[in-house]
KOLZA-254057 format. One record per residue (C-alpha): residue number from 1; residue in three letters; x, y negated, z. Coordinates in pm, 1 decimal, always signed. Example, Ala and Ser with C-alpha at 12.3 -4.5 7.8 and 13.67 -1.06 7.14 Angstrom:
REM residues 2
+-----+------+----------+----------+----------+
| pos | code |       c1 |       c2 |       c3 |
+-----+------+----------+----------+----------+
|   1 |  ALA |  +1230.0 |   +450.0 |   +780.0 |
|   2 |  SER |  +1367.0 |   +106.0 |   +714.0 |
+-----+------+----------+----------+----------+
***
This chain:
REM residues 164
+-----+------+----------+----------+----------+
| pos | code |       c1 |       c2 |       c3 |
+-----+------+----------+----------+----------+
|   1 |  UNK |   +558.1 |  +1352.9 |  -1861.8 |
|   2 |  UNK |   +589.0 |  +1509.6 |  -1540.6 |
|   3 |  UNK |   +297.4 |  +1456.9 |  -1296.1 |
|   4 |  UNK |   +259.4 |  +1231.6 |   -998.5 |
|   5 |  UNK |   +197.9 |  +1437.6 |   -671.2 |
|   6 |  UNK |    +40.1 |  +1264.3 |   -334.6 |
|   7 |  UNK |    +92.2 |  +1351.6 |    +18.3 |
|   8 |  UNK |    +51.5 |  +1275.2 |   +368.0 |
|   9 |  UNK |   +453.1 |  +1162.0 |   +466.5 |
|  10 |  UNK |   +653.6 |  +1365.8 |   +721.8 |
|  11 |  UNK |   +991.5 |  +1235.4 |   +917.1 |
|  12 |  UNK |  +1203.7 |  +1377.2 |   +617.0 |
|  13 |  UNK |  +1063.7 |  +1094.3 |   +430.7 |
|  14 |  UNK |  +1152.5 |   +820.7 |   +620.1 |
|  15 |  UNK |  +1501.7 |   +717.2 |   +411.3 |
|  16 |  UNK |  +1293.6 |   +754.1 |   +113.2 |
|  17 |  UNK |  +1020.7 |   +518.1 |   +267.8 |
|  18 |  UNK |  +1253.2 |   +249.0 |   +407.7 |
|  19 |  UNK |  +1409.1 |   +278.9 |     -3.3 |
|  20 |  UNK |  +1082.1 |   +222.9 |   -167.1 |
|  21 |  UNK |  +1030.9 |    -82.7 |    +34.1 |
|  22 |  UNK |  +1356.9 |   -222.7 |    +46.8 |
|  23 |  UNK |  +1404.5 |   -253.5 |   -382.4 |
|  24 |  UNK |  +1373.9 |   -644.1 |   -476.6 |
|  25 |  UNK |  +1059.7 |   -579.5 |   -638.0 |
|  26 |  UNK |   +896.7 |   -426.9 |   -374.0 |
|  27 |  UNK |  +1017.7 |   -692.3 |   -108.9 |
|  28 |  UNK |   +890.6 |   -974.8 |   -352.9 |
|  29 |  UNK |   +531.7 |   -780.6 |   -340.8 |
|  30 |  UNK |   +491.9 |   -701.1 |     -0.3 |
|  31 |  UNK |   +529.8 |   -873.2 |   +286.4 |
|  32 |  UNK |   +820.1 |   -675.4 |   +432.5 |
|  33 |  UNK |  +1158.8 |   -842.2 |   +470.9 |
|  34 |  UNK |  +1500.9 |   -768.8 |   +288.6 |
|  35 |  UNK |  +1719.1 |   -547.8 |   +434.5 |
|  36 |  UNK |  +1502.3 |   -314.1 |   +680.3 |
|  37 |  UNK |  +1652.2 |    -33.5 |   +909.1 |
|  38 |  UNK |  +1565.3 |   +271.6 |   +859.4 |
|  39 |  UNK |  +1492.2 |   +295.2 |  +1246.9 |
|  40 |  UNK |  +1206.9 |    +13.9 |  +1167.9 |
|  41 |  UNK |  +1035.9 |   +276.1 |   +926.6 |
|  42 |  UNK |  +1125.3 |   +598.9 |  +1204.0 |
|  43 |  UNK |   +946.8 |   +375.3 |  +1445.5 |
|  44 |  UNK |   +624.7 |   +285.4 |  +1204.3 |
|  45 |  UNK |   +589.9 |   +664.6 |  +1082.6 |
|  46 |  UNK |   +679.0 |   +859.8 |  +1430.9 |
|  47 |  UNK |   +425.0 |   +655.2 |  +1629.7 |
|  48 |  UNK |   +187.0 |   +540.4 |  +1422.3 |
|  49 |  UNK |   -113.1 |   +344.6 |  +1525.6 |
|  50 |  UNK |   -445.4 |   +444.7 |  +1587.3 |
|  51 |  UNK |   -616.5 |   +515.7 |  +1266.9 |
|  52 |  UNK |   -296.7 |   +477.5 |  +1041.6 |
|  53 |  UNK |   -266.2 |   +723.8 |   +744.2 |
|  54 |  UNK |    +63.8 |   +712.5 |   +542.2 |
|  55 |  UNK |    +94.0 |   +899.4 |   +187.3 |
|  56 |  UNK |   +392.5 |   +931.4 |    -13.5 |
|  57 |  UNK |   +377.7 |   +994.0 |   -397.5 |
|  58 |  UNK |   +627.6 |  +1210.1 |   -525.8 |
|  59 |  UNK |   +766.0 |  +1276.5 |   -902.7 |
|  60 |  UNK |  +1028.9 |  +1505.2 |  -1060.0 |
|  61 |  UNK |  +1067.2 |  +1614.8 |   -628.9 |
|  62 |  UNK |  +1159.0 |  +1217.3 |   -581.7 |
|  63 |  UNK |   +980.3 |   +966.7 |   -329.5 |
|  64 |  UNK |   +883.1 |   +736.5 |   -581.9 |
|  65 |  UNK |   +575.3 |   +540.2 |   -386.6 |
|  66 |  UNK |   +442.0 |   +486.4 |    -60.6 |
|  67 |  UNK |    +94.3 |   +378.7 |    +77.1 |
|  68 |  UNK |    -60.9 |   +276.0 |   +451.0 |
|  69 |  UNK |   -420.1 |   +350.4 |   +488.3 |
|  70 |  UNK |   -520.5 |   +197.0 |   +840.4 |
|  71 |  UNK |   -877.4 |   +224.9 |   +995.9 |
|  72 |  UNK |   -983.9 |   -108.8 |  +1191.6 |
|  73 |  UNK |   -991.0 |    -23.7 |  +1551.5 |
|  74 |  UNK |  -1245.8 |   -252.8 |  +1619.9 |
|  75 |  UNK |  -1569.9 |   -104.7 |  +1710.4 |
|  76 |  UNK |  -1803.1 |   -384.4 |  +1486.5 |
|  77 |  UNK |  -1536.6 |   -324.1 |  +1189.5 |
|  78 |  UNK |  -1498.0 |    +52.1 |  +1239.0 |
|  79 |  UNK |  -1641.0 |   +100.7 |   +827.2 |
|  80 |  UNK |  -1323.8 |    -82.8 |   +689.7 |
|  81 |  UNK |   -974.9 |    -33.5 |   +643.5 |
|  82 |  UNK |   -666.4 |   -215.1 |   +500.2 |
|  83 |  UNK |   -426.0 |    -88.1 |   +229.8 |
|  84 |  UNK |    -48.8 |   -173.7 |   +160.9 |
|  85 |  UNK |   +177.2 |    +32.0 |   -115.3 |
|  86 |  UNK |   +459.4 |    +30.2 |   -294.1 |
|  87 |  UNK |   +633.6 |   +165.4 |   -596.4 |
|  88 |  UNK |  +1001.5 |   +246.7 |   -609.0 |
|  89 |  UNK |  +1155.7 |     +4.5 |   -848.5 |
|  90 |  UNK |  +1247.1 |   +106.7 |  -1169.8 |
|  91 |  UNK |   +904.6 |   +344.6 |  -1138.2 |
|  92 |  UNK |   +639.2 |    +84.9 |  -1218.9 |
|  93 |  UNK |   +379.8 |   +147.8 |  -1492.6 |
|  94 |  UNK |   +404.3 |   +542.4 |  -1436.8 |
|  95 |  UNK |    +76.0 |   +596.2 |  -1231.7 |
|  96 |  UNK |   +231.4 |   +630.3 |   -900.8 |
|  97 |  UNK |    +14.1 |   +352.0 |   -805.4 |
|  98 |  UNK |   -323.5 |   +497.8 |   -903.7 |
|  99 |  UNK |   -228.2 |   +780.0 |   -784.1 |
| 100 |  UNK |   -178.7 |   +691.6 |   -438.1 |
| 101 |  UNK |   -446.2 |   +475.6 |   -435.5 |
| 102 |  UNK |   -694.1 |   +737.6 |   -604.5 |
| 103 |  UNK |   -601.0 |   +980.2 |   -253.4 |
| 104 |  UNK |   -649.4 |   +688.6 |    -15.5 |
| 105 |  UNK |   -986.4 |   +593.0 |   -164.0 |
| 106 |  UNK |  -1091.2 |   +998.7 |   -147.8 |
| 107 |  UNK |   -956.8 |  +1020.5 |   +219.3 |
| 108 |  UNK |  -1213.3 |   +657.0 |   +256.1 |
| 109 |  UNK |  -1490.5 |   +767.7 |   +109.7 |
| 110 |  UNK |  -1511.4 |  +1164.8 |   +171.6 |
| 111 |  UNK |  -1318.7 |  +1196.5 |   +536.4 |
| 112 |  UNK |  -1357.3 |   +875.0 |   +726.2 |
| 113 |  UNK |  -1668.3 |   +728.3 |   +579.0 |
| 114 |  UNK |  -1510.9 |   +379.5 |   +495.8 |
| 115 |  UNK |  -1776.3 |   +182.6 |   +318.7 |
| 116 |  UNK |  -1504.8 |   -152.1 |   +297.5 |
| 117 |  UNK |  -1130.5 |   -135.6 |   +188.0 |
| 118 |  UNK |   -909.0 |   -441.5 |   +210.9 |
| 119 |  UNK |   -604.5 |   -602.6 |    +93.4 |
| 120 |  UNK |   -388.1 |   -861.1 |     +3.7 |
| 121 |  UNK |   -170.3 |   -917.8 |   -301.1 |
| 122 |  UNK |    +17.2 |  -1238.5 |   -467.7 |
| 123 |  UNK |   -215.2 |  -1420.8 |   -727.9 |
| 124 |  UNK |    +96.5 |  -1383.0 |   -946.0 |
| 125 |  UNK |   +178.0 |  -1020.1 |   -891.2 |
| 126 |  UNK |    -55.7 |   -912.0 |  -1232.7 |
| 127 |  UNK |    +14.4 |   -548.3 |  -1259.9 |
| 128 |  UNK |    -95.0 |   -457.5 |   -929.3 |
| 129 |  UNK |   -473.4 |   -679.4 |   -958.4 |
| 130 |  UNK |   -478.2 |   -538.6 |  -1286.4 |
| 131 |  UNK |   -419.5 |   -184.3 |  -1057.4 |
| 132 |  UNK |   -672.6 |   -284.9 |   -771.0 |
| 133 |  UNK |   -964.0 |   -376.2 |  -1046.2 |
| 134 |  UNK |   -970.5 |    -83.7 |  -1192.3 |
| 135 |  UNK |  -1045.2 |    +90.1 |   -842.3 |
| 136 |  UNK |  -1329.3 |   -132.1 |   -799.5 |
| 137 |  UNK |  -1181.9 |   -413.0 |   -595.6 |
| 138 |  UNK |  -1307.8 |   -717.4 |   -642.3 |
| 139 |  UNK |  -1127.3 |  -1099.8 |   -550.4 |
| 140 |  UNK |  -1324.8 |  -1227.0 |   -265.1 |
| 141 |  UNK |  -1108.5 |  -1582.1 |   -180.9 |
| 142 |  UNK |   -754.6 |  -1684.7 |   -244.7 |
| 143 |  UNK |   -569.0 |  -1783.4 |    +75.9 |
| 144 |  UNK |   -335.1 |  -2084.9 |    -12.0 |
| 145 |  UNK |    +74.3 |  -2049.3 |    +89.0 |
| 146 |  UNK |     -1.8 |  -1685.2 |   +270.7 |
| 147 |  UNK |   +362.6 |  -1594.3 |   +275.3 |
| 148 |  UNK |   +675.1 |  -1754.1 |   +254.5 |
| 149 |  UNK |   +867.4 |  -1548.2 |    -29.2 |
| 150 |  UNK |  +1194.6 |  -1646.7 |   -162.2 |
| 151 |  UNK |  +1227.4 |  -1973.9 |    -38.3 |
| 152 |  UNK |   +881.0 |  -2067.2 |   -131.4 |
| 153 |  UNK |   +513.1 |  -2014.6 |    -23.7 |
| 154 |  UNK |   +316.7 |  -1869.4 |   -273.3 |
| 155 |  UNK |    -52.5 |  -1766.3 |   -259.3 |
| 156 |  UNK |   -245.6 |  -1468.9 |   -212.2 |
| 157 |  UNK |   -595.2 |  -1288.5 |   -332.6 |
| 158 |  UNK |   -815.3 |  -1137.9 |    -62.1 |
| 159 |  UNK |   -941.1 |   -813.2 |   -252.1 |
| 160 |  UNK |  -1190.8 |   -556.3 |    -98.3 |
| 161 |  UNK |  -1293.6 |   -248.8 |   -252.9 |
| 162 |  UNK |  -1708.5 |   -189.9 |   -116.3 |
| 163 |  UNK |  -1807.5 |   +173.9 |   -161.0 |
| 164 |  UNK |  -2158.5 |   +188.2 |   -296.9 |
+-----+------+----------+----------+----------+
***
């Protein structure tokens, strides 16, 4: 099996980007909508915020994942970031996922001394807690009808990774 490769992304990813997000599975895990431009992702990756890090995981030469590492700006929450990914569909249960997450938890802990990484994910999205446990996050609440997803609002699991 050919092996997973992580970057930081560049402007020639963009297309790729805007197509891992934009696969039904990936809309239905995230919170991004259906059917966004690519000049929403040109936008999000040429200017990025303060403290935003984006990686791309590649296989076989093929964006196949994407991940957003973002410092808090605030000065009392400057030891914590958020995390958001996604896998191209069709490319789930490959290790594109620890993968990316294994580079944004090195960049954490070894470059920016984050002691706190956050996220969010769907109480019934099972492969991706599954995912998040293993890297040492831990449930820490579950906020009731966090997204409206298909129609529906469906709940979500605070997670948090806390470096020891």
């Amino acid at each position: 099996m050919a092996k997973v490769s992580v970057r930081h992304s560049d402007r020639e990813d963009i297309a790729d980007i805007n197509k891992v997000y934009g696969g039904p599975i990936a809309v239905a895990g995230t919170l991004q909508l259906p059917f966004v431009s690519v000049e929403l992702w040109k936008a999000r990756l040429t200017t990025p915020a303060p403290g935003m890090y984006s990686f791309v995981a590649e296989l076989d030469n093929q964006v196949v994942g994407h991940l957003g590492l973002s410092v808090l700006q605030n000065p009392r929450r400057k030891h914590a970031a958020t995390v958001g990914m996604a896998v191209l569909d069709g490319y789930e249960q490959r290790g594109i996922g620890s993968a990316l997450l294994q580079a944004a938890i090195e960049q954490s802990d070894n470059w920016l001394d984050i002691s706190r990484i956050e996220l969010t994910v769907f109480t019934d999205n099972s492969h991706a807690i599954a995912l998040y446990k293993k890297f040492g996050f831990e449930v820490e609440g579950e906020l009731q009808r966090f997204a409206f997803r298909n129609g529906e609002y469906v709940n979500a699991y605070q997670m948090a990774r806390l470096r020891s």
